[in-house]
N, C-alpha and C positions, 0 to 999 in steps of 0.2 A: 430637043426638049424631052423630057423623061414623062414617060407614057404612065408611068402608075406612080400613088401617091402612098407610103408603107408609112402610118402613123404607131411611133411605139411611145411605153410611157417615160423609160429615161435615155435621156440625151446621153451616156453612156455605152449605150447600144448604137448611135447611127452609123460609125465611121467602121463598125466588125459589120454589120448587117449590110451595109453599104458596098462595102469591099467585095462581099460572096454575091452579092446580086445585079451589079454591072449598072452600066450608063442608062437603062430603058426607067431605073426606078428611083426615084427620091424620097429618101430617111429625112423624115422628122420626127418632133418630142414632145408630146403635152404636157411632159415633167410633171407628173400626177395628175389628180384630178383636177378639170378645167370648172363645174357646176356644184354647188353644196347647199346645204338648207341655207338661210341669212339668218344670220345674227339676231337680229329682231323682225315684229313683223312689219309686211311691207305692203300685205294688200286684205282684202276681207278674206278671205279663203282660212289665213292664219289663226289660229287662238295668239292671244297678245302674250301670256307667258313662256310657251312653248315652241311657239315659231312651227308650228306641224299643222297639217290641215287634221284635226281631230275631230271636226263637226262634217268633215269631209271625207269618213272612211279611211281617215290618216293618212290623205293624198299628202304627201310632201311637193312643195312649192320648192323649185329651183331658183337660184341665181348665180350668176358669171363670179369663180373665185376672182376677187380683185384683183389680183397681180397676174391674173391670165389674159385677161382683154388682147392682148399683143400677141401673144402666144395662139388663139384663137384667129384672130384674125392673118397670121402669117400662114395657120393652118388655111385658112379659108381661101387665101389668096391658092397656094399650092392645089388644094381639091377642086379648086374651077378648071383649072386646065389639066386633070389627067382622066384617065381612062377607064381608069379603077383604083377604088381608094382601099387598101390592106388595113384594118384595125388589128394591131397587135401588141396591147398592151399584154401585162404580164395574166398567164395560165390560172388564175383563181376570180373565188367572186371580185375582189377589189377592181383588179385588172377586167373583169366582164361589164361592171359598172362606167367604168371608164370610157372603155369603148362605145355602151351605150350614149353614153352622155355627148359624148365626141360627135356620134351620128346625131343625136336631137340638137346638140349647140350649133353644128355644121350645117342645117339641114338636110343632107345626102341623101340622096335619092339611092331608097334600098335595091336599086337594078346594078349599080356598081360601087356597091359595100358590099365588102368581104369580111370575115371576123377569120384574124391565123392568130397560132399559139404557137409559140416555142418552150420547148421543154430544155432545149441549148442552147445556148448560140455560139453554134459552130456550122462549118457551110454544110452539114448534115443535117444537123437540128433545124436548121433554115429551112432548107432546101424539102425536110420532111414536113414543115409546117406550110409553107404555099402549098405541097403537092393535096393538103386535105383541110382545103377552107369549109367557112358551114356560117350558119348561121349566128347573130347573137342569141345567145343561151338567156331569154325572160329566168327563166327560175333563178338561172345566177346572181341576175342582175336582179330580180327584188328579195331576194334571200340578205343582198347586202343593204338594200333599202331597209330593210327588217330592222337589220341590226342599226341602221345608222340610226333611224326614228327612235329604236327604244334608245339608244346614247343621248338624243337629246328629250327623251319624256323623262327617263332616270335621272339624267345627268341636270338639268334643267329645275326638276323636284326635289333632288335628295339636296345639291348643291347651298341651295340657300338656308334648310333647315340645318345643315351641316356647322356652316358659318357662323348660325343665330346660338346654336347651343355651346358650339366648341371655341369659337374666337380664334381670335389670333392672324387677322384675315382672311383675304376669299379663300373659301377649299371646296373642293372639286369632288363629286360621286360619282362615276360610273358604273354600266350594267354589269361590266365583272367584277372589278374590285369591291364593288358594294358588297357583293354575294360574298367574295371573302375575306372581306374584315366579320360580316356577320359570323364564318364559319369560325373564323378565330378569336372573335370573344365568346362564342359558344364553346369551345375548345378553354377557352383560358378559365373558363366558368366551373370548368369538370374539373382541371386543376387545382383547384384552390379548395372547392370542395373535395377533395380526393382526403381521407385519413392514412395518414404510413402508417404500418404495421411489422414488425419484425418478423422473420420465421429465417430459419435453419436447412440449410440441406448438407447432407455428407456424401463425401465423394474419399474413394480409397485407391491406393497404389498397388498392383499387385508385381507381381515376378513371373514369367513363364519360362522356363529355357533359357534363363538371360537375357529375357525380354521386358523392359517394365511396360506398362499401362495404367491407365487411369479410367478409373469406373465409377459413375454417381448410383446411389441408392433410389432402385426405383421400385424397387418390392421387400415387402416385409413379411414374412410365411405363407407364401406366394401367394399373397393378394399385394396389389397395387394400391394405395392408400396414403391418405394423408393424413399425419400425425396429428393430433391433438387440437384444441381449439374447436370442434367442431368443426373436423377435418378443414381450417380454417375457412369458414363459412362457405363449403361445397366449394373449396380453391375460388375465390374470392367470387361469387357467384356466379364464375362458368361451367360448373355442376358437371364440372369433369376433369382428368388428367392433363390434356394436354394445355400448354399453357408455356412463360418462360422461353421464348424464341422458340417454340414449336417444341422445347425438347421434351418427353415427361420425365419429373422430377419428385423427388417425395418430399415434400414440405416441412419441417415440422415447427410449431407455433410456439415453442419454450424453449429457454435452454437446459434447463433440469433432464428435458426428456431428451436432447441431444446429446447430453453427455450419457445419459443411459444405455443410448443405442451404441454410440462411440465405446462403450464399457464393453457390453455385449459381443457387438461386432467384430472387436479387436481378435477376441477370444475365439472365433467362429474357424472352421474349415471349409474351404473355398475349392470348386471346381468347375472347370469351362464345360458346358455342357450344350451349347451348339458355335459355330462360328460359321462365317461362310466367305472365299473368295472368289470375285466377281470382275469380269471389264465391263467398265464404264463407257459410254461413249459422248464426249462430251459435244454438242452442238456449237460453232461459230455464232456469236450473238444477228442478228439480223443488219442489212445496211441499213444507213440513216431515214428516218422519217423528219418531221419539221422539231417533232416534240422528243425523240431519242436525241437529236443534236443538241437541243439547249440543255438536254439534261448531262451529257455526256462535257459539253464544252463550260458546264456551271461546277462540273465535279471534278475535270481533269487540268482545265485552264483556268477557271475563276472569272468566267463569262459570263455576265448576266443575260438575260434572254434578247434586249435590245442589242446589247452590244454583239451579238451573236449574228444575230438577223440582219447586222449593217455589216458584218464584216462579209457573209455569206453571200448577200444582195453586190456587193463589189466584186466579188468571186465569181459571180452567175453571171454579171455582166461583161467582166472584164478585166484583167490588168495586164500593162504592156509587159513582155516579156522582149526586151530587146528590141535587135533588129525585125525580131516577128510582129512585133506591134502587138496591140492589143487580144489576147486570147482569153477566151471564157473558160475556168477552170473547173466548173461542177456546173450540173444539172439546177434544174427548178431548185428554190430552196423552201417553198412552203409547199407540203405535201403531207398525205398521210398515208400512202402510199411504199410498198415495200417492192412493188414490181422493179424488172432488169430487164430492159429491152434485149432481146437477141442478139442483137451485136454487142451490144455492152459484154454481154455475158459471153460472148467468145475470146472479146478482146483479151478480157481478164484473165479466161483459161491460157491461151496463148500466150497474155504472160507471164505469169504463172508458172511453168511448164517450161519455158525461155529463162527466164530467173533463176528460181528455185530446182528446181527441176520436176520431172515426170513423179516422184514419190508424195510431192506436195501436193498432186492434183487429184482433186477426190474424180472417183468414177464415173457420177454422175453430179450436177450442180447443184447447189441445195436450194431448195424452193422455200421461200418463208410466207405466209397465210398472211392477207394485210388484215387488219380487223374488218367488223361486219360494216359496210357503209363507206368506206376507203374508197377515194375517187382516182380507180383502178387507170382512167388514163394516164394521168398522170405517173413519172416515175419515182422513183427513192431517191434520194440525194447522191450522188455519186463523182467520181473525176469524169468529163470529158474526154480526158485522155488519158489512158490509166499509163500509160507509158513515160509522161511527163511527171517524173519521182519529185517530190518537197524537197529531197533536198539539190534536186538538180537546179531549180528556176528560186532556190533560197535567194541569190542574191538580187532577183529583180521584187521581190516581197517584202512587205513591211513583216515586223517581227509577228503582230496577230492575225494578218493574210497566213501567214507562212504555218505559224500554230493550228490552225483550224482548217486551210489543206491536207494539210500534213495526218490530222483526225480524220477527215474524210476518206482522205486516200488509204489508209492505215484499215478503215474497219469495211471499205469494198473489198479490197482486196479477202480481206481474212474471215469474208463472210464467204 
């Protein structure tokens, strides 16, 4: 009989996790979350519209998601006879609440609850998450509390006024979308009151040596200046030059007075009087975080951010490759986070260096700054196994598995 009991949260992970950690242990699945607020309320604690304890500190009242009772109880049966129970839902708040809930619905006695993370799942990633169990992380888990309670005081409030004004059936408010539809009828507001205005700029062709170019008008008897109109009201009241995709440009507000300059100018003698050339050195964009990916897979494949996160989520946990069976093909996929573990970052060099060759490999790695606040455990998204090419294992991938590896693997590599 199997001495430890490793609870993760999808049943997509047991038979990979299973495999790297032999006969002592038994993989199961709470397949999300097992506890959630109720629907309505159920006991005094609750406000009747909200279903939250509001009078209570906004203690949130739990209940058994319905379709888990079975799932609960199978777990229940498994955690009485082993040794030590392994919580290891997935590496974020979600996945911290989970495990919480897991341990309250179970009632597990915290002397043999463990809380592991996989950042992989591979028998490394594994095998590096037993070797550094800890505790459940409280701030995690009420961080997610946080957000669920405002989902349903927003969602619960805005919901019904939404319905009563707008029609056309129930509609739904959330605490983020709220925030940006506000942004975007604010935005659509500025539009509409916006006035078009016309103005001019000139740009001329020259010759050097055989060489043409093209030059915009950005001074006038060497002041820099905006033509006419009241230098079109201080360039539309940024009370300065730059403006026009960052370039400065000289405006002018009629076309009488363009055709003036164009008279003028034609007539004029022209001389280059500084140039400079320079090497550039251009930077490899950084690896993937949670929010570079959907933006990267919204601009390059025509992924929407959901569709993004389920192909990824299939990726992280697994897809059979063959007779190797099930292999995980990228790291964590929600992170904000730019770090490269050590290994990672040799692998890569190695091959790198094996491929391409020795010319391709910068001298030293490049290190990318995550932002202020990045939950530095955690890594960037990356392949598993950088050696496992897209289009090598194309044919065991659906076409959008295979698109979105394929990005992954493409911008580790070339970072």
């Amino acid at each position: 009989m199997a001495k430890h009991l490793v609870i993760v949260e999808s049943p997509g992970k047991i038979k990979t996790i299973g495999k790297v950690l032999g006969k002592d242990y038994v993989v199961k699945a709470s397949i999300g979350h097992v506890r959630d607020l109720p629907v309505k309320k159920q006991d005094d604690r609750l406000q009747d519209s909200l279903v939250v304890g509001v009078a209570k500190d906004f203690t949130p009242a739990y209940v058994t998601v319905p379709n888990k009772r079975k799932v609960l109880e199978g777990l229940q049966k498994a955690a009485a006879s082993a040794d030590k129970v392994f919580l290891c839902p997935d590496p974020d708040r979600e996945g911290e609440a989970i495990a919480w809930h897991l341990s309250e619905a179970l009632h597990l006695d915290p002397q043999r609850v463990v809380r592991v993370t996989f950042d992989e799942i591979t028998p490394r990633g594994i095998r590096a998450g037993l070797g550094h169990p800890r505790g459940i992380d409280m701030d995690l888990v009420n961080s997610q509390q946080a957000r669920r309670v405002l989902d349903r005081i927003v969602g619960y409030t805005l919901s019904p006024l939404l319905t009563k004004k707008i029609g056309g059936g129930h509609l739904t408010a959330g605490r983020v979308q709220s925030v940006a539809v506000r942004l975007l009828v604010e935005r659509e507001k500025e539009i509409k009151a916006f006035k078009a205005e016309a103005y001019w700029t000139l740009a001329g062709t020259f010759n050097l040596d055989g060489k043409a170019f093209q030059a915009s008008l950005r001074a006038l008897d060497g002041k820099q200046v905006v033509a006419g109109a009241e230098d079109l009201a201080k360039f539309r009241s940024g009370q300065g030059q730059a403006g026009m995709s960052g370039i400065v440009r000289m405006l002018i507000a009629d076309a009488a007075t363009a055709r003036a300059l164009v008279e003028r100018l034609s007539k004029a003698a022209y001389a280059v009087s500084f140039y400079e050339v320079k090497e550039v050195l251009d930077r490899p964009y950084p690896p993937f975080a949670t929010s570079q990916l959907q933006q990267a897979a919204a601009n390059r494949l025509g992924f929407d951010a959901r569709r993004t996160m389920r192909v990824a989520q299939q990726l992280y946990e697994g897809v059979p490759l063959g007779e190797q069976g099930p292999v995980a093909l990228i790291t964590y996929m929600r992170t904000d986070s730019f770090r490269i573990s050590q290994d990672a970052l040799h692998e890569c060099r190695a091959y790198i260096a094996e491929r391409f060759g020795e010319k391709y490999l910068p001298e030293r790695p490049n290190f990318y700054a995550s932002r202020k606040g990045a939950q530095e455990a955690h890594e960037c998204i990356r392949p598993t196994h950088v050696e496992l090419l897209p289009d090598q294992v194309r044919q065991h991938l659906s076409d959008e598995h295979y698109k979105l590896y394929k990005l992954i693997h493409d911008r580790f590599v070339a970072c």
